[in-house]
KOLROTI-662641 format. One record per atom (N, C-alpha, C): residue number from 1; atom name; x negated, y negated, z. Coordinates in Angstrom, 1 decimal, padded with zeros to 4 digits. Example, Ala and Ser with C-alpha at 12.3 -4.5 7.8 and 13.67 -1.06 7.14 Angstrom:
2
k / a / east / north / up
1 / N / -013.2 / 005.7 / 007.8
1 / CA / -012.3 / 004.5 / 007.8
1 / C / -013.2 / 003.3 / 007.8
2 / N / -012.8 / 002.2 / 007.1
2 / CA / -013.7 / 001.1 / 007.1
2 / C / -012.9 / 000.0 / 007.9
END
This chain:
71
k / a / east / north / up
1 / N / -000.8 / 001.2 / 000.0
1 / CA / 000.0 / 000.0 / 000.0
1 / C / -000.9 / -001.3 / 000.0
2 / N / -001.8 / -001.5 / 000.8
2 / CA / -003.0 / -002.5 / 001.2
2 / C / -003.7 / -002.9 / -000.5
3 / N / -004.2 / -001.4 / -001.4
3 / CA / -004.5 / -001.9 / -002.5
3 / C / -003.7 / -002.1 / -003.4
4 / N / -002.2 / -002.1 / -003.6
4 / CA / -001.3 / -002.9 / -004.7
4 / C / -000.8 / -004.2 / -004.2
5 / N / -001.3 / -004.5 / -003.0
5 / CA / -001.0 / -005.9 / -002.7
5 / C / -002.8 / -006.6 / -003.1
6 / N / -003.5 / -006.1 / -003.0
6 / CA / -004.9 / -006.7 / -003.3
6 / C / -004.6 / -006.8 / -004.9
7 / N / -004.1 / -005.8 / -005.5
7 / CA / -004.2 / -005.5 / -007.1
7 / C / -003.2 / -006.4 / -007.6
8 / N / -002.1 / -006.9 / -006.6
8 / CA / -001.1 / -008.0 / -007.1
8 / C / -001.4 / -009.5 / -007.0
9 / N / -002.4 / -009.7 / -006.3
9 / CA / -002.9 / -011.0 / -006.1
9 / C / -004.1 / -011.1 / -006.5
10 / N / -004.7 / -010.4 / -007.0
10 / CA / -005.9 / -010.4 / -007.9
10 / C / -005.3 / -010.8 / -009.0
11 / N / -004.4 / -010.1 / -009.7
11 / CA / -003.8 / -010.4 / -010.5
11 / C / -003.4 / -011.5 / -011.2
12 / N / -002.5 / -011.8 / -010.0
12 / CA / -002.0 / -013.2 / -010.2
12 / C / -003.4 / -014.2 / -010.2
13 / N / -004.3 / -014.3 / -009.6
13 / CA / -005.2 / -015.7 / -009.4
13 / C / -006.0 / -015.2 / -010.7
14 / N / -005.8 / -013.9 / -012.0
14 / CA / -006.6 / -013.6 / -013.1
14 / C / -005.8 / -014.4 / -014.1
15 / N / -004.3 / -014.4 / -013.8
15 / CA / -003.5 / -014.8 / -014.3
15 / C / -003.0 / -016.7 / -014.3
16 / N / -003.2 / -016.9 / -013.0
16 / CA / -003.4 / -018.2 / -012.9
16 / C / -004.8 / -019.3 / -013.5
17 / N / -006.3 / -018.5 / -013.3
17 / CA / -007.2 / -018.5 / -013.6
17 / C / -007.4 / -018.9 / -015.4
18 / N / -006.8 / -018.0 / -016.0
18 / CA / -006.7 / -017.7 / -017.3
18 / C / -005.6 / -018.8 / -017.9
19 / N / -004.7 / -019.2 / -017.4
19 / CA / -003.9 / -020.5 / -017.4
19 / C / -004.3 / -021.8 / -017.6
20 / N / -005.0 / -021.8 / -016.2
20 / CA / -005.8 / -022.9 / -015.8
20 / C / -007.1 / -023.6 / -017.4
21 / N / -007.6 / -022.1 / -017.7
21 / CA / -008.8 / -022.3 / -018.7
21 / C / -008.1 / -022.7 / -019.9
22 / N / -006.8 / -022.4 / -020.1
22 / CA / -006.8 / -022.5 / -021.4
22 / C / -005.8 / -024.1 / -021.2
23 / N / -005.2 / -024.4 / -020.2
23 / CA / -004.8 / -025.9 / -020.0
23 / C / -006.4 / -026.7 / -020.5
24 / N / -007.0 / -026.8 / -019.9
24 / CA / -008.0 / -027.4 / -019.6
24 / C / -008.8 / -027.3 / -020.9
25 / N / -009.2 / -026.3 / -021.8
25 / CA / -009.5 / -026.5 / -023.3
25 / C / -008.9 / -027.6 / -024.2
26 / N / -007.4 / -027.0 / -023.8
26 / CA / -006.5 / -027.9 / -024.9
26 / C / -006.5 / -029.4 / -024.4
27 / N / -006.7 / -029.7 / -023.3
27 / CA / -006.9 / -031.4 / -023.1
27 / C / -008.1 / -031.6 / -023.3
28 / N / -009.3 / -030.9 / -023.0
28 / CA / -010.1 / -031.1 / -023.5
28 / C / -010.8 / -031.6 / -025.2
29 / N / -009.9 / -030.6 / -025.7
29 / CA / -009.6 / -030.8 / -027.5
29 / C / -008.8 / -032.0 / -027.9
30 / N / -007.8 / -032.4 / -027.1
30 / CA / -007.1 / -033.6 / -027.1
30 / C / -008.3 / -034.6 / -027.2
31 / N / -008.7 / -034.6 / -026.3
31 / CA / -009.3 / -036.0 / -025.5
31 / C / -010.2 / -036.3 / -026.7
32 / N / -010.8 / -035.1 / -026.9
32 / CA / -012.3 / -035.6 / -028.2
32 / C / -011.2 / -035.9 / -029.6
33 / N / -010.4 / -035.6 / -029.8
33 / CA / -009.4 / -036.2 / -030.9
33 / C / -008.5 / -037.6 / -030.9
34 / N / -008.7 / -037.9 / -029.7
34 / CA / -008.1 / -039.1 / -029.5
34 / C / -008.4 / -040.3 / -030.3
35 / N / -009.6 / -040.7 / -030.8
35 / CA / -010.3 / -041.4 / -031.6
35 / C / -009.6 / -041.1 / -033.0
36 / N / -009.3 / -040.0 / -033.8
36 / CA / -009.2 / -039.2 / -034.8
36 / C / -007.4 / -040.0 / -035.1
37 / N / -006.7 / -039.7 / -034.0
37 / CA / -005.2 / -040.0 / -033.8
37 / C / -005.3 / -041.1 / -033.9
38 / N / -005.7 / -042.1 / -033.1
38 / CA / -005.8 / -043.6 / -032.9
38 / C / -006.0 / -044.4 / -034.5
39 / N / -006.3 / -043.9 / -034.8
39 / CA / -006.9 / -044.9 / -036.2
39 / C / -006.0 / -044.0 / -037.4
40 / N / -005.5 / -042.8 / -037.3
40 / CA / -004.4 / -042.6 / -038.3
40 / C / -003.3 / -042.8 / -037.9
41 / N / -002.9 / -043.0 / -036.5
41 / CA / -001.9 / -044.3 / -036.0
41 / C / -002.0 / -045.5 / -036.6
42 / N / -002.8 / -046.1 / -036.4
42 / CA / -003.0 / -047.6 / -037.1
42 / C / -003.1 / -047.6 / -038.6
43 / N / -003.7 / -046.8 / -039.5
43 / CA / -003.6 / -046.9 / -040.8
43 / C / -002.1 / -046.3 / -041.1
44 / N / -001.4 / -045.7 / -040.3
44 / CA / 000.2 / -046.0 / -040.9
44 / C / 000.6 / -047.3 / -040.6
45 / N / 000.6 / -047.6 / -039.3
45 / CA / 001.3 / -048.7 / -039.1
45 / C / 001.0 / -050.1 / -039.9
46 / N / -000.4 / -049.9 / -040.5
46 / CA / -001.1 / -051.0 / -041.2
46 / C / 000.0 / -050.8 / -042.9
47 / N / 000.1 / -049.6 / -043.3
47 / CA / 000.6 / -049.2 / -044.1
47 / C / 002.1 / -049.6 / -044.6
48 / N / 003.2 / -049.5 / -043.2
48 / CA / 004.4 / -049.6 / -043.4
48 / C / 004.5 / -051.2 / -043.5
49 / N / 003.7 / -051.4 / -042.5
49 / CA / 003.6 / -053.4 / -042.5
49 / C / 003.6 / -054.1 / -043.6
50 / N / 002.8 / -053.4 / -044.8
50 / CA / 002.3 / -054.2 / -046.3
50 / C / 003.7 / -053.8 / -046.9
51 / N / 003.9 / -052.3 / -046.7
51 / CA / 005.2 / -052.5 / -047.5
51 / C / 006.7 / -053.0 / -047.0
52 / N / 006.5 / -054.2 / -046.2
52 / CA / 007.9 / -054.6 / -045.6
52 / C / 008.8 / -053.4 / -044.5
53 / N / 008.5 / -052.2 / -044.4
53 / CA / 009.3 / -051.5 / -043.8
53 / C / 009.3 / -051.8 / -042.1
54 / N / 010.9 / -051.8 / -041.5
54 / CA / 010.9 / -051.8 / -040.3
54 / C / 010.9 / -052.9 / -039.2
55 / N / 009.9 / -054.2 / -039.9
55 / CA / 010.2 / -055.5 / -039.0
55 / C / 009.9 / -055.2 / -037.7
56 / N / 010.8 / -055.6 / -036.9
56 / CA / 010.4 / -055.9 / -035.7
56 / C / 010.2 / -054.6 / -035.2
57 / N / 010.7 / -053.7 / -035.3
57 / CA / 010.1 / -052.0 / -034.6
57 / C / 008.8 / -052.1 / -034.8
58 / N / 008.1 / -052.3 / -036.0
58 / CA / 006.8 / -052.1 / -036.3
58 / C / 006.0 / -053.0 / -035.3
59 / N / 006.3 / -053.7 / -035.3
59 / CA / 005.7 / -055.2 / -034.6
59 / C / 005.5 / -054.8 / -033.3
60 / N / 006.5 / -054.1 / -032.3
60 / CA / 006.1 / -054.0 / -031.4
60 / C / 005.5 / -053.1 / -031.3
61 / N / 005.3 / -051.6 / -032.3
61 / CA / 004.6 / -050.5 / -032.0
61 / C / 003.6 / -050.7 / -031.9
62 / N / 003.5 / -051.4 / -033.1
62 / CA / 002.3 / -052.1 / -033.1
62 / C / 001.6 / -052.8 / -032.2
63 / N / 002.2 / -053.6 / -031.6
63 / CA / 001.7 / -054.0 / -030.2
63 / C / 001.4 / -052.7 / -028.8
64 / N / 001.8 / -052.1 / -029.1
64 / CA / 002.0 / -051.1 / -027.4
64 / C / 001.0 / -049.8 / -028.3
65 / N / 000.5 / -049.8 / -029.6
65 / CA / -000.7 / -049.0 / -029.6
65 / C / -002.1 / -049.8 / -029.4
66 / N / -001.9 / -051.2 / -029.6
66 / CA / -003.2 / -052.1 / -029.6
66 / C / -003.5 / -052.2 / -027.8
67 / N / -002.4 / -052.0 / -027.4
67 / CA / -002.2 / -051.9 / -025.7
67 / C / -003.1 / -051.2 / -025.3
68 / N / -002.8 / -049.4 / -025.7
68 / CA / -003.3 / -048.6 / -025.5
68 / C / -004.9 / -048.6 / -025.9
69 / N / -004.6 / -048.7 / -027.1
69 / CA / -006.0 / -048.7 / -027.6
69 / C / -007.3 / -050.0 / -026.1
70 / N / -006.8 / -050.8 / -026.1
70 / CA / -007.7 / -051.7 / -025.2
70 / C / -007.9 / -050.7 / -023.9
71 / N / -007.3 / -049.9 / -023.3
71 / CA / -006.8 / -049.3 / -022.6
71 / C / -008.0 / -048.0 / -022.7
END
């Protein structure tokens, strides 16, 4: 009995463990992409702007990515 409670919580912290690593990759991979996002963010928004689309939406997206971006 003592070893399937040892083998159930080993388990689980293999399980939590393995969770944990693969959260932590994927923000990881985020984070170094964030540059990448940022500026094909802006080259749409630069994009829709030339062609008239959208007005004031754009205007402020546009403001609350330059936010971020300073940010």
């Amino acid at each position: 009995r003592i070893a399937a409670v040892i083998a159930s919580v080993l388990g689980a912290f293999a399980a939590l463990g393995l969770f944990s690593f693969i959260v932590a990759t994927q923000v990881s991979e985020l984070a170094q992409n964030i540059p990448v996002y940022q500026t094909n963010i802006l080259t749409k928004i630069r994009s829709l702007k030339e062609t008239g689309v959208g007005g004031g939406i754009l205007a402020r997206l546009s403001k609350v990515v330059e936010r971020v971006g300073q940010e």
